[in-house]
TIZAPA-86283 format. One record per residue (C-alpha): x, y, z; residue number from 0. Coordinates in Angstrom, 2 decimals, padded with zeros to 5 digits, always signed. Layout:
+---------+---------+---------+-----+
|      xx |      yy |      zz | seq |
+---------+---------+---------+-----+
|       X |       Y |       Z | NUM |
...
+---------+---------+---------+-----+
# end
This chain:
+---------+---------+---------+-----+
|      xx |      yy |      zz | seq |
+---------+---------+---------+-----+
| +190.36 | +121.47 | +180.99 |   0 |
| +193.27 | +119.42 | +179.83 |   1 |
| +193.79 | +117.57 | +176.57 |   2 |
| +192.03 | +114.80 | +177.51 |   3 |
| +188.82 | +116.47 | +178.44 |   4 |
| +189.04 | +116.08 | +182.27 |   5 |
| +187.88 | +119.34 | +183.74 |   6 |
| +191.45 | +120.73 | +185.76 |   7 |
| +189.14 | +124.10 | +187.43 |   8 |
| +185.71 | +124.68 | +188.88 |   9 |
| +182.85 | +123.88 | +186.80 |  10 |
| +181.81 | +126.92 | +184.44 |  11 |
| +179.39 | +127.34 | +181.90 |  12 |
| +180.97 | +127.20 | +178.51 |  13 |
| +179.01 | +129.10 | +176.45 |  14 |
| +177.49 | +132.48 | +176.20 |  15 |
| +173.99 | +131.10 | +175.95 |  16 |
| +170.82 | +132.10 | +178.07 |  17 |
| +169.43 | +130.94 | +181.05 |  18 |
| +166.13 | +129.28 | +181.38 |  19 |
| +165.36 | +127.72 | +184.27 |  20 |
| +168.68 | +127.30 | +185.68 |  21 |
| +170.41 | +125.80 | +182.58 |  22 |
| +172.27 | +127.24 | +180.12 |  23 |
| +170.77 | +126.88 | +176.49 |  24 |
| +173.05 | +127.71 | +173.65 |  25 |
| +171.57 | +130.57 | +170.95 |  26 |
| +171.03 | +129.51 | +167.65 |  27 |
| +173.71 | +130.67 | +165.63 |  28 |
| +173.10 | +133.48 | +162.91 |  29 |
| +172.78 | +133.16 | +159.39 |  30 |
| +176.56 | +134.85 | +159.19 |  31 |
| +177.76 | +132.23 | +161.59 |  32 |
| +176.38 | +129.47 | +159.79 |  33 |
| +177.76 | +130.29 | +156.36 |  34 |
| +180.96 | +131.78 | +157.46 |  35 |
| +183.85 | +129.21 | +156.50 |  36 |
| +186.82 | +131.36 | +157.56 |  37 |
| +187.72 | +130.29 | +160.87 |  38 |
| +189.58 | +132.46 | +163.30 |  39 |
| +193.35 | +131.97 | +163.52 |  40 |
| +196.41 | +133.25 | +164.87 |  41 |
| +197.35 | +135.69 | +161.59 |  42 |
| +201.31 | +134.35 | +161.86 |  43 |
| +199.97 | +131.02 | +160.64 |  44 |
| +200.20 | +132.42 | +157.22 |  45 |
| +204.03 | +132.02 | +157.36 |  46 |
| +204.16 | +129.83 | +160.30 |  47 |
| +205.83 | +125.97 | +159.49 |  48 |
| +204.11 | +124.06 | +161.32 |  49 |
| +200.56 | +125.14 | +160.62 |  50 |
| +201.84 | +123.90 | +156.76 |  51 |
| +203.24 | +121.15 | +157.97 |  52 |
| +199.77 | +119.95 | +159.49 |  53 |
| +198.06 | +121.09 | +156.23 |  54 |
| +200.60 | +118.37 | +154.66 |  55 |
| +199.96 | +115.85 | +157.15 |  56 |
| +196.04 | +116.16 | +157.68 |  57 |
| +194.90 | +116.96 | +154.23 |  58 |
| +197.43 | +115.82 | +152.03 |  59 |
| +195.02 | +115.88 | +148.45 |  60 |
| +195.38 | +119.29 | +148.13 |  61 |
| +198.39 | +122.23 | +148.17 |  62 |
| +199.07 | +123.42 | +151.92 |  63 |
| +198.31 | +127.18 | +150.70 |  64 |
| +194.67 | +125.81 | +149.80 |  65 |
| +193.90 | +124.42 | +153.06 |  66 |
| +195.16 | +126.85 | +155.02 |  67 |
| +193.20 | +130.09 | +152.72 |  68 |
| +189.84 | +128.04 | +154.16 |  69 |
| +191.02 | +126.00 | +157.21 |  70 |
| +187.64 | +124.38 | +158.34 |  71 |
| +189.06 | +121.54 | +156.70 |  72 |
| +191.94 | +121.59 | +158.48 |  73 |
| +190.31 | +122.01 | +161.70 |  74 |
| +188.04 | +119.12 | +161.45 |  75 |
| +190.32 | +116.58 | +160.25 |  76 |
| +192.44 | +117.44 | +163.25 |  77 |
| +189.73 | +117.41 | +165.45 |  78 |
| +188.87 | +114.01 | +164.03 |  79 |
| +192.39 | +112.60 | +163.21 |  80 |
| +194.82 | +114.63 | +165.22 |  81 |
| +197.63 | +113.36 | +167.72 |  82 |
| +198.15 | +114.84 | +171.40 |  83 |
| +200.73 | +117.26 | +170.37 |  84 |
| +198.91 | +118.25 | +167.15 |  85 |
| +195.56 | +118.91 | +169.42 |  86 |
| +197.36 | +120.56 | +172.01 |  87 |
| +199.05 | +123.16 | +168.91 |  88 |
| +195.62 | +123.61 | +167.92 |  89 |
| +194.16 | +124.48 | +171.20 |  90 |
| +196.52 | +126.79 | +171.29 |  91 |
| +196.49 | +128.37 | +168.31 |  92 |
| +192.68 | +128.38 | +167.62 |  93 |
| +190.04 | +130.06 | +170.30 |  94 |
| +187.17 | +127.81 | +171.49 |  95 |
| +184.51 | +130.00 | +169.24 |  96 |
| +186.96 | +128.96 | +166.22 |  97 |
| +186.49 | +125.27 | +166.87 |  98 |
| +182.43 | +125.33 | +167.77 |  99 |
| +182.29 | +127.22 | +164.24 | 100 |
| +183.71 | +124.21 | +162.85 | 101 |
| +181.41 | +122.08 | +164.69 | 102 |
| +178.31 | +124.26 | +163.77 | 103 |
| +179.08 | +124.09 | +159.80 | 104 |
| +181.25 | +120.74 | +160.17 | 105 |
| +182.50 | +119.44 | +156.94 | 106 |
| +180.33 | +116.80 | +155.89 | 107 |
| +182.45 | +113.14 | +155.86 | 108 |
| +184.81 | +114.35 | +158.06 | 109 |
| +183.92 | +113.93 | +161.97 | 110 |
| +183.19 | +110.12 | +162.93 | 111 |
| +181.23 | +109.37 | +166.16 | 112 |
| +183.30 | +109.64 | +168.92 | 113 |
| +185.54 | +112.61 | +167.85 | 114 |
| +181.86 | +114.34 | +167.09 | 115 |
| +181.02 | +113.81 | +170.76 | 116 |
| +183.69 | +114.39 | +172.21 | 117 |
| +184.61 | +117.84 | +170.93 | 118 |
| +180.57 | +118.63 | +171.19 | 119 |
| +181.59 | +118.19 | +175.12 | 120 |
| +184.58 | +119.44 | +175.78 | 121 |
| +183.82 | +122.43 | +173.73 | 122 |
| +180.30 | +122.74 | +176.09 | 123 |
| +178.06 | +122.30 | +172.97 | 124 |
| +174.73 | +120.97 | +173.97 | 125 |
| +172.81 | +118.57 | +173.13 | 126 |
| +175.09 | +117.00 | +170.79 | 127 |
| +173.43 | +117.16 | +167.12 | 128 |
| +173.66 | +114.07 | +164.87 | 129 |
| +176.51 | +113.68 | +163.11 | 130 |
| +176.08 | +115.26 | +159.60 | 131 |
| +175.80 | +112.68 | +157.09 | 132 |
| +175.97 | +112.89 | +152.89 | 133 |
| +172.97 | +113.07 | +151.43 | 134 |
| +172.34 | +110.04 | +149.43 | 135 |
| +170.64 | +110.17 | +145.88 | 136 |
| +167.64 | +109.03 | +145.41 | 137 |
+---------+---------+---------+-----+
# end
């Protein structure tokens, strides 16, 4: 699949879900999956430049060394915000389970509509959920 989602190979299932009746139907995620926050990463983004430099760019309201100790954050705002060339890093650097964690404990605020679906599908996530809103006091 290329950058812009347009499928470049056969068709494959994208997940490691089960079958039932022909279709593939995602597992529910574990407790551990759900609260983990640590997303895998390429370990030489600890010292790597550019990885800081898109902590700098994408969330800019806190220190670079924050964002990238817990990079869900980071993740999503590129996800949400991110140019060609910063998505196509990303891909690169961070493996498909990486980026559904992200989308199974998404920051709340973060992901608008169309960058929601969009990664939801290209990522093989089915059905796509709502979109996570903030609970609003009552």
């Amino acid at each position: 699949m290329n950058v812009s989602g347009a499928m470049s190979g056969p068709l494959r299932p994208a997940s490691s879900g089960t079958r039932h009746r022909g279709k593939i139907v995602e597992d529910e995620p574990s407790a551990a999956d759900l609260s983990a926050t640590r997303i895998p990463m390429d370990d030489s983004l600890a010292n790597d430049a550019r990885a800081e430099a898109m902590a700098r760019k994408y969330v800019w309201w806190q220190p670079p060394e924050r964002t990238l100790a817990d990079r869900r954050l980071l993740l999503a705002q590129m996800m949400t915000l991110g140019t060609v060339d910063d998505v196509r890093w990303l891909v690169g650097r961070v493996s498909e389970d990486g980026l559904r964690a992200v989308l199974r404990d998404p920051p709340v605020g973060v992901f608008n509509g169309r960058s929601w679906n969009f990664w939801h599908l290209r990522l093989g996530c089915h059905p796509v959920p709502a979109l996570p809103a903030r609970p609003m006091p009552q």
